[in-house]
GUTIBA-831608 format. One line per field, with one value per residue (C-alpha): residue number from 1; residue in one letter; x, y, z. Coordinates in steps of 0.2 Angstrom, whole numbers, plus 5000, padded with zeros to 4 digits. Each point is the difference from the previous one (the first is absolute). Layout:
BEGIN
n	c(NUM ...)
res	c(a ...)
X	c(X ...)
Y	c(Y ...)
Z	c(Z ...)
This chain:
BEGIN
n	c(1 2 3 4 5 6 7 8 9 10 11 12 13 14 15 16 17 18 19 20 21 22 23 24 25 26 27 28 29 30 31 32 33 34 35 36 37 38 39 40 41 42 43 44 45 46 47 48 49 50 51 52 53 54 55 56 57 58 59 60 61 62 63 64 65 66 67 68 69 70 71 72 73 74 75 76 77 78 79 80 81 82 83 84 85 86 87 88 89 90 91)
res	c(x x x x x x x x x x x x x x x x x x x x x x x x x x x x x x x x x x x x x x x x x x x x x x x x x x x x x x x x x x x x x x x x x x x x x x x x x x x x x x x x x x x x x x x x x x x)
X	c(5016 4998 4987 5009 5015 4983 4994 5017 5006 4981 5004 5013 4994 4987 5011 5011 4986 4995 5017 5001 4984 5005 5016 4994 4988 5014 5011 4985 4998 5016 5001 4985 5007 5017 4989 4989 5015 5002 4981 4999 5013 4993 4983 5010 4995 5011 5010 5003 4982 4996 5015 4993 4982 5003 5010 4987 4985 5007 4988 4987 5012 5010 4981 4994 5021 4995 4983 5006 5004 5021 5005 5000 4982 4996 5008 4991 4984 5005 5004 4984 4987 4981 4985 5012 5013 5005 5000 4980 4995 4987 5006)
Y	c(5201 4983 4996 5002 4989 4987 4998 4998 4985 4994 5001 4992 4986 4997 5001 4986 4988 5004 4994 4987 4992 5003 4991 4986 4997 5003 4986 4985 5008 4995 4983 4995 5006 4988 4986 5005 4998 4981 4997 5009 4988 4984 5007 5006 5017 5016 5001 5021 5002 4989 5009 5019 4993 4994 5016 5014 4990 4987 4987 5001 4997 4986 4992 5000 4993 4985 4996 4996 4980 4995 4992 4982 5005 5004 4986 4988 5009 4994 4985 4996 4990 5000 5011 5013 5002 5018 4995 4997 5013 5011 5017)
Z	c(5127 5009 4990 4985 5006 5006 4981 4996 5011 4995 4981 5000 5011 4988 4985 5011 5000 4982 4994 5013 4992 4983 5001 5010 4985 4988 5008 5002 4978 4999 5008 4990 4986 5002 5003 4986 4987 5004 5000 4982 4996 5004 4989 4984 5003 4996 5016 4999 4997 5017 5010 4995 5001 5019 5003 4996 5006 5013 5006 4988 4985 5009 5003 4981 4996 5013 4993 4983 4997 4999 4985 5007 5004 4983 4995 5009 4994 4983 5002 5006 4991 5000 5004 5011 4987 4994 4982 5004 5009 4993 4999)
């Protein structure tokens, strides 16, 4: 009997750190993903998909949003003339 009540206190302990963890990874997801919205914004990029994006996969999703260029980047990009243009560029 007493190791029955034991597996039971331990069980639930475990499930206790499982959601624990879980939610703790959920919550940093979702900051990311608040943050992710304003950054899609700044690159002309579909805001929902970002937000969702950053939700389901967090970090990695935030990281690809971060590497693409801004607009005013872009622009500048365009604007520039010679050899390192983008209308030059070999593709």
């Amino acid at each position: 009997m007493f190791s029955a009540c034991a597996d039971l206190v331990f069980a639930s302990a475990y499930l206790l750190f499982v959601f624990l963890g879980l939610a703790s990874v959920y919550a940093i997801n979702v900051v990311l993903a608040v943050i992710a919205a304003f950054k899609a914004g700044e690159r002309g990029q579909p805001i929902p998909l970002w937000v969702s994006k950053t939700l389901a996969v967090g970090g990695l999703a935030y990281d690809q949003l971060t590497q693409l260029p801004t607009l005013e980047e872009v622009k500048a990009a365009e604007a520039q003339k010679g050899k390192r243009a983008l209308k030059n560029r070999k593709r």
